[in-house]
FIRO-330555 format. One record per residue: residue in one letter; x, y, z of N, C-alpha, C, O in turn. Coordinates in steps of 0.001 Angstrom, whole numbers, padded with zeros to 6 digits, always signed. Layout:
aXYZXYZXYZXYZ/...
***
This chain:
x+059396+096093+055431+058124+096524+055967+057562+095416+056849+057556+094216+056573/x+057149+095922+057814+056555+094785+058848+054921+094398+058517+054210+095196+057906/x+054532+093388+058882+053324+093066+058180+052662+093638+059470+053187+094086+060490/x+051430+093499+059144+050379+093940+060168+050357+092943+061567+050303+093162+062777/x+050436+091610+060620+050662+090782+061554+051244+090360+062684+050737+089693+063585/x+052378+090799+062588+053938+091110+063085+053575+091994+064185+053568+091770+065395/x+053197+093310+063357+052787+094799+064709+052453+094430+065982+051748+093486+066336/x+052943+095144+066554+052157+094952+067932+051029+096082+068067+050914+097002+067258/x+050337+095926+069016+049029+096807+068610+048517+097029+070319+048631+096289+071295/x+047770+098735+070104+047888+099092+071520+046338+099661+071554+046098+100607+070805/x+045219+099117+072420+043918+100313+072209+044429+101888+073214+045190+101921+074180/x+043942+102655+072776+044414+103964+073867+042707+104432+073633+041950+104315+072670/x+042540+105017+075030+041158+105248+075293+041490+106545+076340+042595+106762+076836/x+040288+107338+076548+040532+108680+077147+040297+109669+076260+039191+109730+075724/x+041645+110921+075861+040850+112176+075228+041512+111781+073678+041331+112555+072737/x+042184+110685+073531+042277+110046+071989+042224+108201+072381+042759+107295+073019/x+041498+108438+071747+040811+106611+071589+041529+105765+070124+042259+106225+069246/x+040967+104360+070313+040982+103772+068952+042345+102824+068783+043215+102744+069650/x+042365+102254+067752+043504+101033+067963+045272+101914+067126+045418+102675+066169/x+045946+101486+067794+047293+102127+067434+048296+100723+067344+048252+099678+067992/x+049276+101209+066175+050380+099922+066298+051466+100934+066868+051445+102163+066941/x+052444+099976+067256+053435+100610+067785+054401+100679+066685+054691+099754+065927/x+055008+102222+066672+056273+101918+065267+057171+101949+065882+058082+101341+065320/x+057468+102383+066871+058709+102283+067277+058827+101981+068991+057874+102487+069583/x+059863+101216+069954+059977+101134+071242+061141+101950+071582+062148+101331+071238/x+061408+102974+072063+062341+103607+072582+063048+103317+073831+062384+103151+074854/x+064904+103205+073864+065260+102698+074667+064959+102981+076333+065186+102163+077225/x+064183+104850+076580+063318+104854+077268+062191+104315+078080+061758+104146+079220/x+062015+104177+077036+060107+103238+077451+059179+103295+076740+058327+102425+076563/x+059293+104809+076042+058736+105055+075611+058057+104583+073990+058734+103935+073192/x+056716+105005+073712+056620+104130+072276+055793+105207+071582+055025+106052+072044/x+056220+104896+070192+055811+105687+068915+054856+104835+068282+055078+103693+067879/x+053372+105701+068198+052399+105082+067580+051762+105526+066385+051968+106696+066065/x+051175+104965+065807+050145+105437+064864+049267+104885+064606+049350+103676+064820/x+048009+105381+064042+046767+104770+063932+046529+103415+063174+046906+103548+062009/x+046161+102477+063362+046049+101491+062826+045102+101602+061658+043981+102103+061755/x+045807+100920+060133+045307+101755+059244+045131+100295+058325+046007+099469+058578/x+044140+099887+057320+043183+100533+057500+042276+099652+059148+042544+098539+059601/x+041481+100410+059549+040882+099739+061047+039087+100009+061078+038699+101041+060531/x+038280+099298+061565+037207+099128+062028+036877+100425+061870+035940+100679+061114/x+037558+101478+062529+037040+103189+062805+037090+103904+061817+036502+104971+061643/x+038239+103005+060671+037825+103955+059175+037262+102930+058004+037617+102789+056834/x+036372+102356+058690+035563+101907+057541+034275+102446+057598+033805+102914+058635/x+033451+102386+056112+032317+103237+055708+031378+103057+056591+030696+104060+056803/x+031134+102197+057128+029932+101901+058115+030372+102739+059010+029633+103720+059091/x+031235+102765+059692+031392+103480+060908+031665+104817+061385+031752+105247+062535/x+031813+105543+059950+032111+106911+059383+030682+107259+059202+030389+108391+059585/x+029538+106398+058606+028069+106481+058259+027415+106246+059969+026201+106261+059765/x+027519+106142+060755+027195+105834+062103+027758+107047+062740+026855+107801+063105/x+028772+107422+062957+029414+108529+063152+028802+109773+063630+028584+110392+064671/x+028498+109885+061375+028235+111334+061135+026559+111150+061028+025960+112214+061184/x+025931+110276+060850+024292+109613+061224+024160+109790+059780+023476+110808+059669/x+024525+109224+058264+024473+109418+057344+024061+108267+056522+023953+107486+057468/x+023786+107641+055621+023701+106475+055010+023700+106652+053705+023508+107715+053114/x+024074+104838+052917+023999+105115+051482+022442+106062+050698+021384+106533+051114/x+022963+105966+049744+021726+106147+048647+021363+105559+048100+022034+104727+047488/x+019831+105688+048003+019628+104201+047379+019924+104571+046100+020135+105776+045963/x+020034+103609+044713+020124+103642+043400+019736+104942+042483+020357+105502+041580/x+017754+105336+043406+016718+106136+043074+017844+107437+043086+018291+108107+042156/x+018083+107483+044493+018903+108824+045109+019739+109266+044056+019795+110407+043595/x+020600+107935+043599+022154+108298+043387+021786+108635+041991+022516+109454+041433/x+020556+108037+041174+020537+108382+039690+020073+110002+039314+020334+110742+038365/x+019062+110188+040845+018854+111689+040686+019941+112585+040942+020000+113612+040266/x+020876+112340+041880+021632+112936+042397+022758+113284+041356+023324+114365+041519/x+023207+112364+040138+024057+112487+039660+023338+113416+038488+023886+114437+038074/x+021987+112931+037971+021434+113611+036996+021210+115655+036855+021216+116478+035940/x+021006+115678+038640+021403+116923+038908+022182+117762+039159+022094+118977+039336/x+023224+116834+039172+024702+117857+040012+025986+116970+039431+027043+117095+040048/x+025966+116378+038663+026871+115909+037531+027694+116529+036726+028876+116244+036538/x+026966+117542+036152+027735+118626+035192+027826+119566+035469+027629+120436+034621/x+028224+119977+036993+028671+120738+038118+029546+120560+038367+030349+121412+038747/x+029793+119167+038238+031052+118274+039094+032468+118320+037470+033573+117815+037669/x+032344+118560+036948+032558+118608+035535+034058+119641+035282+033704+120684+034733/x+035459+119618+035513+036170+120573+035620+035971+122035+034280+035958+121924+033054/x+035870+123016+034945+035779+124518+034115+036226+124214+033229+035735+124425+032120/x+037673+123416+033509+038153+124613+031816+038305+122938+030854+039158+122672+030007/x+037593+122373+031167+037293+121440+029591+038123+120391+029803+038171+119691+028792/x+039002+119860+030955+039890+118484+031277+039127+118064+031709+038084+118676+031936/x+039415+116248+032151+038867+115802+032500+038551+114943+031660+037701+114095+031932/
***
């Protein structure tokens, strides 16, 4: 496995953006990419910026769980 370090790494911008490593160089020219993982674009902040969303505060999360907790709860008794 190649380290991250190692990768070579490509930004692509236009109608798909964002940072890509290269997996493969083809004797073509051509190159096989994939998203650089994990990256800046999938971390929580930027997923919360995104979608215009933010944490909860403590208050939120104690109500939130107090109400919809044993909802979350699988039917048939696992878990």
């Amino acid at each position: 496995m190649i380290s991250q370090m190692q990768q070579r790494h490509v930004k692509l911008s236009g109608d798909i953006e964002g940072s890509y490593v290269i997996e493969e160089s083809l004797a073509d020219g051509r190159l096989v990419v994939a998203p650089e993982w994990p990256s800046q674009a999938t971390s929580i902040e930027e997923i919360r910026k995104r979608t215009g969303t933010q944490a909860m505060s403590p208050e939120q999360s104690e109500k939130f769980w107090r109400e919809h907790g044993p909802l979350m709860q699988p039917a048939d008794g696992e878990g």
